[in-house]
PDB file of the backbone (N, CA, C, O) and the ligand in Angstrom, with CONECT records:
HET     ZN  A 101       1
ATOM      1  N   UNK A   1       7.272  -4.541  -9.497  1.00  0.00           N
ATOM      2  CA  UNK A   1       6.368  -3.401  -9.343  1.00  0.00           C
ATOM      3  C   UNK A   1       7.177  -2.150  -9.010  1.00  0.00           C
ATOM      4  O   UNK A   1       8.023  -2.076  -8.120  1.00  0.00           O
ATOM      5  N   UNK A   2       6.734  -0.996  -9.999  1.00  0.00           N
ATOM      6  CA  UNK A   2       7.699   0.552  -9.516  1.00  0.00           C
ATOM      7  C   UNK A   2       6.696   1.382  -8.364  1.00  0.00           C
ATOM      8  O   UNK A   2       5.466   1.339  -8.389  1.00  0.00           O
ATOM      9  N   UNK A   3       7.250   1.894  -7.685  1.00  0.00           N
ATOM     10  CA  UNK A   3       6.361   2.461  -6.748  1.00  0.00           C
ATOM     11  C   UNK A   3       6.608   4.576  -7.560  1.00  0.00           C
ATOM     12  O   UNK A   3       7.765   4.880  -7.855  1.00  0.00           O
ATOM     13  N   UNK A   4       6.257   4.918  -7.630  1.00  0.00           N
ATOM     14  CA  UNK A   4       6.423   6.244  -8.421  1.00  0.00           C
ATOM     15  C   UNK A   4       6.160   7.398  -6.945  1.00  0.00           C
ATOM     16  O   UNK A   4       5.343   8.315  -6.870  1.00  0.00           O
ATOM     17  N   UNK A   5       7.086   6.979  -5.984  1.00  0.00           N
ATOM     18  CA  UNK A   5       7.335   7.823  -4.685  1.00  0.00           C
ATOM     19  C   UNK A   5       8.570   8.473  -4.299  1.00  0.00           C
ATOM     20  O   UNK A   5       9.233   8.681  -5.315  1.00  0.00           O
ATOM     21  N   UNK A   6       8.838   8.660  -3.820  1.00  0.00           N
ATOM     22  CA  UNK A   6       9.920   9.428  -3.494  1.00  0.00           C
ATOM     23  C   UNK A   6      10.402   9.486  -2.113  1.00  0.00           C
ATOM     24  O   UNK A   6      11.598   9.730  -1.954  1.00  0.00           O
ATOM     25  N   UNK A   7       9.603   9.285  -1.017  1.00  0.00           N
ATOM     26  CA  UNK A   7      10.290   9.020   0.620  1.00  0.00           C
ATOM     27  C   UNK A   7      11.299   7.510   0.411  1.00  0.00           C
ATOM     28  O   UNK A   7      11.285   6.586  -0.402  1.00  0.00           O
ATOM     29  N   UNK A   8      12.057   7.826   1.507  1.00  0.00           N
ATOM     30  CA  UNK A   8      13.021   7.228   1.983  1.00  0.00           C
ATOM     31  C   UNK A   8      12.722   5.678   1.363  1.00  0.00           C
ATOM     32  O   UNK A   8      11.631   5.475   0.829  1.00  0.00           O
ATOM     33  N   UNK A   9      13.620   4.704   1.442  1.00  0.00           N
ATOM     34  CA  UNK A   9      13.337   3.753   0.958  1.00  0.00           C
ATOM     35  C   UNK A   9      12.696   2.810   2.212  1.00  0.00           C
ATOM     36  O   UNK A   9      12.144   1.737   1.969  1.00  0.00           O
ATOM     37  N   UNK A  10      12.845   3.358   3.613  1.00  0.00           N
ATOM     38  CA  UNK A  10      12.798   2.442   4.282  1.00  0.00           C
ATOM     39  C   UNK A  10      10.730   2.582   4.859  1.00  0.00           C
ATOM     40  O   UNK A  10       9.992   1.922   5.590  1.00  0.00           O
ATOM     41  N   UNK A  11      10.573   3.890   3.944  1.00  0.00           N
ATOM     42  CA  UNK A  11       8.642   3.811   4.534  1.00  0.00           C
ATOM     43  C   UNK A  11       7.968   3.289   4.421  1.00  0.00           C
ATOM     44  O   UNK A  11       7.637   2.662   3.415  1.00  0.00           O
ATOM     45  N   UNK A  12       7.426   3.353   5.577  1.00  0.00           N
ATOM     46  CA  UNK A  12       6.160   2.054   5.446  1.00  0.00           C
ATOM     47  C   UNK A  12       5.140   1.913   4.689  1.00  0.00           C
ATOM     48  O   UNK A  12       4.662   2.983   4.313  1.00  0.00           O
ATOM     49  N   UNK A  13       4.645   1.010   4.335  1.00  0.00           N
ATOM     50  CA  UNK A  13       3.342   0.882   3.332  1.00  0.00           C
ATOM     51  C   UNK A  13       2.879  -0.349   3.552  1.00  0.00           C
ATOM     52  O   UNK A  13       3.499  -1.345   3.923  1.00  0.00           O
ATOM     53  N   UNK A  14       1.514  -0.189   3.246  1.00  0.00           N
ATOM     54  CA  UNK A  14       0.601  -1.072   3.400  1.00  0.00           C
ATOM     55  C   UNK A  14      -0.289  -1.089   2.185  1.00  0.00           C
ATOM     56  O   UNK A  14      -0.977  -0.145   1.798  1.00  0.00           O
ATOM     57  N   UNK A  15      -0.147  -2.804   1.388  1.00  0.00           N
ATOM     58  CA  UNK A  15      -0.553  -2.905   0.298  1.00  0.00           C
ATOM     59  C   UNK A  15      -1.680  -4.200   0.934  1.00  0.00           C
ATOM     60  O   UNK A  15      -1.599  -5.027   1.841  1.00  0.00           O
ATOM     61  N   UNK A  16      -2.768  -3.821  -0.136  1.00  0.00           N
ATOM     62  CA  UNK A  16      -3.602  -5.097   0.309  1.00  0.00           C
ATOM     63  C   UNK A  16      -3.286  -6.061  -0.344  1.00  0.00           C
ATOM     64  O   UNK A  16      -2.600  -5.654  -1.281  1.00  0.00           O
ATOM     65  N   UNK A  17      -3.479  -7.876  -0.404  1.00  0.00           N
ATOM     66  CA  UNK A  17      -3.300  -8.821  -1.040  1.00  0.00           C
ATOM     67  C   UNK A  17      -3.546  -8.801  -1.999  1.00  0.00           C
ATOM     68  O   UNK A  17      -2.657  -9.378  -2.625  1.00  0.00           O
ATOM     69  N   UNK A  18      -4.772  -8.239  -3.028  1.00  0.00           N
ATOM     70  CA  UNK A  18      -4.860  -7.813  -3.963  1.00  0.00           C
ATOM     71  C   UNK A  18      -4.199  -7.799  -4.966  1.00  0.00           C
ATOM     72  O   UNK A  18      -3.949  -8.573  -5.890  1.00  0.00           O
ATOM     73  N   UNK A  19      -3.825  -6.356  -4.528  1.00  0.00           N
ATOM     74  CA  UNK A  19      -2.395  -5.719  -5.472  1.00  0.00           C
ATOM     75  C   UNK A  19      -0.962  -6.067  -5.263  1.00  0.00           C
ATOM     76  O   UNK A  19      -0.023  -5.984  -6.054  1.00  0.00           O
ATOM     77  N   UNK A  20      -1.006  -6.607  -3.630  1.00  0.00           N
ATOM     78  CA  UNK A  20       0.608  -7.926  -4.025  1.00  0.00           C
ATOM     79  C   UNK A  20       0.355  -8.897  -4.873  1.00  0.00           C
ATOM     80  O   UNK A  20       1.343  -9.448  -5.358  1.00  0.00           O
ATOM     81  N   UNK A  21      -0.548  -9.216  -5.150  1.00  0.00           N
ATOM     82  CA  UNK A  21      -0.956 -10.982  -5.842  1.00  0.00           C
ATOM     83  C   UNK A  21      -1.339 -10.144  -7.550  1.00  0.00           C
ATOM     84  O   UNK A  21      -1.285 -10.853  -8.554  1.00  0.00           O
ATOM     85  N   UNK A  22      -1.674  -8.755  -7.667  1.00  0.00           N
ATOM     86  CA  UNK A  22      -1.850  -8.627  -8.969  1.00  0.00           C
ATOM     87  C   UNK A  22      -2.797  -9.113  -9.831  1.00  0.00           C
ATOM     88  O   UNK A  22      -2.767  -9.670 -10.929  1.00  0.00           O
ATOM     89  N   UNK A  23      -4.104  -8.575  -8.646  1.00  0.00           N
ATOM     90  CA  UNK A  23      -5.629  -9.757  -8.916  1.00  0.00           C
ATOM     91  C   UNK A  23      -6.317  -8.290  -9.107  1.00  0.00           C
ATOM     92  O   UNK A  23      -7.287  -8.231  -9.863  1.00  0.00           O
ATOM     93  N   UNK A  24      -5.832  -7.014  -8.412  1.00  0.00           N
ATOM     94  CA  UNK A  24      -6.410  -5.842  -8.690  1.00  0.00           C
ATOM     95  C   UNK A  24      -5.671  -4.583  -8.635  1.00  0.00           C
ATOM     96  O   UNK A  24      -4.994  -4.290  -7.650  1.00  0.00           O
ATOM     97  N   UNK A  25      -5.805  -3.622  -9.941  1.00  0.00           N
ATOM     98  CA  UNK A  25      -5.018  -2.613 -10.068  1.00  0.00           C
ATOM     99  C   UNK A  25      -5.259  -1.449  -8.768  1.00  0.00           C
ATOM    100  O   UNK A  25      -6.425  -1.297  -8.406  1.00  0.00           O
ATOM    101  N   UNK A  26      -4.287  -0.719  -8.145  1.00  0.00           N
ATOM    102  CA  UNK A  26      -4.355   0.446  -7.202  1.00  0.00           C
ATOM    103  C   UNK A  26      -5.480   1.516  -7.673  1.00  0.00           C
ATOM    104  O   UNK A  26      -5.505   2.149  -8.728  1.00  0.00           O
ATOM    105  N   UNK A  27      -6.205   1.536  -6.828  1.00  0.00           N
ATOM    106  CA  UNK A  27      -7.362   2.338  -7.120  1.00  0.00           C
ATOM    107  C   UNK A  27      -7.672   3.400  -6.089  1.00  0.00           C
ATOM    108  O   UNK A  27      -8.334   4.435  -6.169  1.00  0.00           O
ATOM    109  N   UNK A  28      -6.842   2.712  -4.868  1.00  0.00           N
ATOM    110  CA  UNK A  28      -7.218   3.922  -3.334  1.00  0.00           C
ATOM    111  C   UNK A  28      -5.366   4.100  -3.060  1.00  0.00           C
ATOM    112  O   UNK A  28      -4.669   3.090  -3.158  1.00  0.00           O
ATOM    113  N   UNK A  29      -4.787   5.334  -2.754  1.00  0.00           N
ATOM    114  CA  UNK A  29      -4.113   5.641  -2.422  1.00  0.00           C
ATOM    115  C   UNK A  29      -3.869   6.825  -1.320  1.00  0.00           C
ATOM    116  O   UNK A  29      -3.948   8.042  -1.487  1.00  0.00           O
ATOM    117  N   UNK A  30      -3.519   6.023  -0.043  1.00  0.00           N
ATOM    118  CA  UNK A  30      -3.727   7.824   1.042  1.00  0.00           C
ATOM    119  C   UNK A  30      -2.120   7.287   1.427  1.00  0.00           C
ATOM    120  O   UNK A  30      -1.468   6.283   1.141  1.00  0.00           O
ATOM    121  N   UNK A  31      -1.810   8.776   2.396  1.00  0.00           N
ATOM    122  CA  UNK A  31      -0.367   8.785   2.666  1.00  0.00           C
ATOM    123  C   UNK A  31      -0.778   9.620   3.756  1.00  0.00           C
ATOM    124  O   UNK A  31      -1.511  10.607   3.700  1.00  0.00           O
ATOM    125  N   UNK A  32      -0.210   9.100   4.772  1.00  0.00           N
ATOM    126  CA  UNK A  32       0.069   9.709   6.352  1.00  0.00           C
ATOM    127  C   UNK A  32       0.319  10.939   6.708  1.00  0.00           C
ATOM    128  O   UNK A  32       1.534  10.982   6.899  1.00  0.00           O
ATOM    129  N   UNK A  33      -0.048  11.757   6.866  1.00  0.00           N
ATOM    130  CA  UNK A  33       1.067  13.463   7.486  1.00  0.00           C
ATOM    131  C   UNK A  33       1.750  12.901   8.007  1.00  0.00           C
ATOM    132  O   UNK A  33       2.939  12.971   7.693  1.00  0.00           O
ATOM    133  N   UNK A  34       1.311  12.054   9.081  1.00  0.00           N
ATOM    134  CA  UNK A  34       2.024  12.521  10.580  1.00  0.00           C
ATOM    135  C   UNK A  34       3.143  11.553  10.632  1.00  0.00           C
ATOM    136  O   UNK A  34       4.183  12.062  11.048  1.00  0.00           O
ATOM    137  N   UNK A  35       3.260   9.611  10.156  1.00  0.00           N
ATOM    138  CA  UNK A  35       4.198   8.918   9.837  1.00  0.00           C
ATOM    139  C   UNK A  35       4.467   8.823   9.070  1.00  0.00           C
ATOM    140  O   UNK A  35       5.328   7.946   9.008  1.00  0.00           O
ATOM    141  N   UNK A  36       4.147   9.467   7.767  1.00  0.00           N
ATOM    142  CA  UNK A  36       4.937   9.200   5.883  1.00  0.00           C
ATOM    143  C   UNK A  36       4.259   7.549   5.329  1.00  0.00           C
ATOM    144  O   UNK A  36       4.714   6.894   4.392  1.00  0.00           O
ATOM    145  N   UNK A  37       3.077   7.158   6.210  1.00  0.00           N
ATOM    146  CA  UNK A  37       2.882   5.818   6.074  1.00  0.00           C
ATOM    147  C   UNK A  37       1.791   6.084   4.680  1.00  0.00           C
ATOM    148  O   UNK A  37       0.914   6.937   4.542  1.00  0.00           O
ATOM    149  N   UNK A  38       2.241   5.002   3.759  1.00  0.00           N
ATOM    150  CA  UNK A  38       1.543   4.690   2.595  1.00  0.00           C
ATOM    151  C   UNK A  38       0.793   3.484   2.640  1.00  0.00           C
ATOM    152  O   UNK A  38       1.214   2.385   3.001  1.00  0.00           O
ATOM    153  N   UNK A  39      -1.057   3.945   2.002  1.00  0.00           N
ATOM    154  CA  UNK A  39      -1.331   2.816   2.043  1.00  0.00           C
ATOM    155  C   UNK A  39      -1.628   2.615   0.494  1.00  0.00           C
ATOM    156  O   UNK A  39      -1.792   3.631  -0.180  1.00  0.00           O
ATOM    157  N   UNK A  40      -1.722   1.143  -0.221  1.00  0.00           N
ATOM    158  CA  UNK A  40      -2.269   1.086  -1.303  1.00  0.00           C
ATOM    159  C   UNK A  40      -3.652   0.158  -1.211  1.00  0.00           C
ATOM    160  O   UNK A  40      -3.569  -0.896  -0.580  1.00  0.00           O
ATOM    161  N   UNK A  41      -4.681   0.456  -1.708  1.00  0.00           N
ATOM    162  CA  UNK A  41      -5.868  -0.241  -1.700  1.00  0.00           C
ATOM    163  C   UNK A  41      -5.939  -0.578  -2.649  1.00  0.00           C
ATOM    164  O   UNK A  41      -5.039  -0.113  -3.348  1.00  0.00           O
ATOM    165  N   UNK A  42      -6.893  -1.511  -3.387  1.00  0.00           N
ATOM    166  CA  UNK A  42      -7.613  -2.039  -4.328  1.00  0.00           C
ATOM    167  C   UNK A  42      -9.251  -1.120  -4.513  1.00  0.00           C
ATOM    168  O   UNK A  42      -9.702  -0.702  -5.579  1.00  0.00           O
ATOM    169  N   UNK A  43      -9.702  -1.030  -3.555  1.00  0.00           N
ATOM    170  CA  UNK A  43     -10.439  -0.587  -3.204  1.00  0.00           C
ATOM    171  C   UNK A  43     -11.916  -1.392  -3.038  1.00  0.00           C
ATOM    172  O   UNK A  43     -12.947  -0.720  -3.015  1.00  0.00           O
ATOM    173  N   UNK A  44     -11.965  -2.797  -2.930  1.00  0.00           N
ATOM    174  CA  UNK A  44     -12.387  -3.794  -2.620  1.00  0.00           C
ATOM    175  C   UNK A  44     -12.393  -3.627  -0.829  1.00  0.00           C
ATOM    176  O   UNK A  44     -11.619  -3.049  -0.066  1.00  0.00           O
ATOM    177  N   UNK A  45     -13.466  -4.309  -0.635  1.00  0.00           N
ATOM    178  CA  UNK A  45     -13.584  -4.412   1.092  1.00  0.00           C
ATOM    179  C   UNK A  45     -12.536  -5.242   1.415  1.00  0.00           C
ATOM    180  O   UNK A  45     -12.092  -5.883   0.461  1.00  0.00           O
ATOM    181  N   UNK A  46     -11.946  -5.438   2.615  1.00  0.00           N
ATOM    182  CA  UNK A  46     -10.568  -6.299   3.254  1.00  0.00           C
ATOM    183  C   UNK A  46     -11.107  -6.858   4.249  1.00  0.00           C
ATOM    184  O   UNK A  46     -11.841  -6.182   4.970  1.00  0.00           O
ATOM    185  N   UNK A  47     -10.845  -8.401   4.564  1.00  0.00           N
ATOM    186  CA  UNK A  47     -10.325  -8.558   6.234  1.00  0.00           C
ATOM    187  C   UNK A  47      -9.602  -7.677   6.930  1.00  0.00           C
ATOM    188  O   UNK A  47      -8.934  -6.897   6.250  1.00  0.00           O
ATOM    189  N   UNK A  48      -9.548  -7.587   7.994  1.00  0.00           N
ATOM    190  CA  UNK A  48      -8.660  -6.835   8.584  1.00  0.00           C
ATOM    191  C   UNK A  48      -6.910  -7.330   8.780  1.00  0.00           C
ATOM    192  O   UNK A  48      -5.951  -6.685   9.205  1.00  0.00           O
ATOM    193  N   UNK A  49      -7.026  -8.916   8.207  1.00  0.00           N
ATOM    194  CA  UNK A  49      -5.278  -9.430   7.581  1.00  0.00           C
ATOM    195  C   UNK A  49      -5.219  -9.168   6.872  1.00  0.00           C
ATOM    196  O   UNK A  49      -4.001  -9.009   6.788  1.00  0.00           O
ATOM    197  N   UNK A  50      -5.776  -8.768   5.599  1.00  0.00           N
ATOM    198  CA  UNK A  50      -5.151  -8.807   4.459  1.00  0.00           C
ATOM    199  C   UNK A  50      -4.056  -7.764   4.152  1.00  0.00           C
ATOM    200  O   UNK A  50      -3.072  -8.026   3.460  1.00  0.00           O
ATOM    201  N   UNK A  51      -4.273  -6.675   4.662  1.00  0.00           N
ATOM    202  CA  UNK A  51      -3.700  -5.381   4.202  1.00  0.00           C
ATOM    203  C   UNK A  51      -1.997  -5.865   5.091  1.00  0.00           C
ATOM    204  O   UNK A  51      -1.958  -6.102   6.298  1.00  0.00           O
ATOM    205  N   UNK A  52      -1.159  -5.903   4.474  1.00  0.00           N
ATOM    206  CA  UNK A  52       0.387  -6.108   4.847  1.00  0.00           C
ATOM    207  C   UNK A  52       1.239  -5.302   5.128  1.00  0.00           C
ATOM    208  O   UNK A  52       1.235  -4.303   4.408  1.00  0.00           O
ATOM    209  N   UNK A  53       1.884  -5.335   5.801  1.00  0.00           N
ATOM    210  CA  UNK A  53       3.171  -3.492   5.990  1.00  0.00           C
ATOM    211  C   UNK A  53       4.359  -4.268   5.364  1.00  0.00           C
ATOM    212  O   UNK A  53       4.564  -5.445   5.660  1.00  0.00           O
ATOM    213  N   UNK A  54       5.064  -3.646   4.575  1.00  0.00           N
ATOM    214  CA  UNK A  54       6.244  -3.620   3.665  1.00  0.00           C
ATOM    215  C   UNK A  54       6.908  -2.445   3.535  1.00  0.00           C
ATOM    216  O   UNK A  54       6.518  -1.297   3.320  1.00  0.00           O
ATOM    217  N   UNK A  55       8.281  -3.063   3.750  1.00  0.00           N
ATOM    218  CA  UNK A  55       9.512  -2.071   2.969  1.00  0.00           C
ATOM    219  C   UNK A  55       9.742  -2.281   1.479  1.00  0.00           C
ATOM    220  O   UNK A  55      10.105  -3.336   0.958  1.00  0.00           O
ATOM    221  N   UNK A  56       9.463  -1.063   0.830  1.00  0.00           N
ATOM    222  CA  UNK A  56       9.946  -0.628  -0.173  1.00  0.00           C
ATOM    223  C   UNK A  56      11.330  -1.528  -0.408  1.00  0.00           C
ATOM    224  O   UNK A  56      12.053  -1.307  -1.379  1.00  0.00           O
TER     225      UNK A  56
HETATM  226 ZN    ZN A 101      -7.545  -5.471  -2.142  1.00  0.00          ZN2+
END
């Protein structure tokens, strides 16, 4: 998977199971002011586990 971003390699993000498992294309995308934190949604409702923090 290409991420089409540009911060540091080491920022955080949070992808839901979803779109790690490749069961649903990125449909919600927000990004942090204040920590540079990325999230990617599906845009499907979540548990509150599902969503994962990963390094790029
Ligand atoms: Zn999802």
């Amino acid at each position: 998977m290409e991420f089409p971003f540009y911060d540091s390699p080491d920022t955080a993000t949070i992808i839901c199971c979803h779109i790690l498992e490749r069961q649903a294309p990125i449909l919600y995308v927000s990004h942090d002011e204040d920590d540079g934190m990325w999230k990617l949604l599906c845009g499907e409702t979540h548990e509150t586990d599902v969503a994962k923090l990963v390094h790029r």
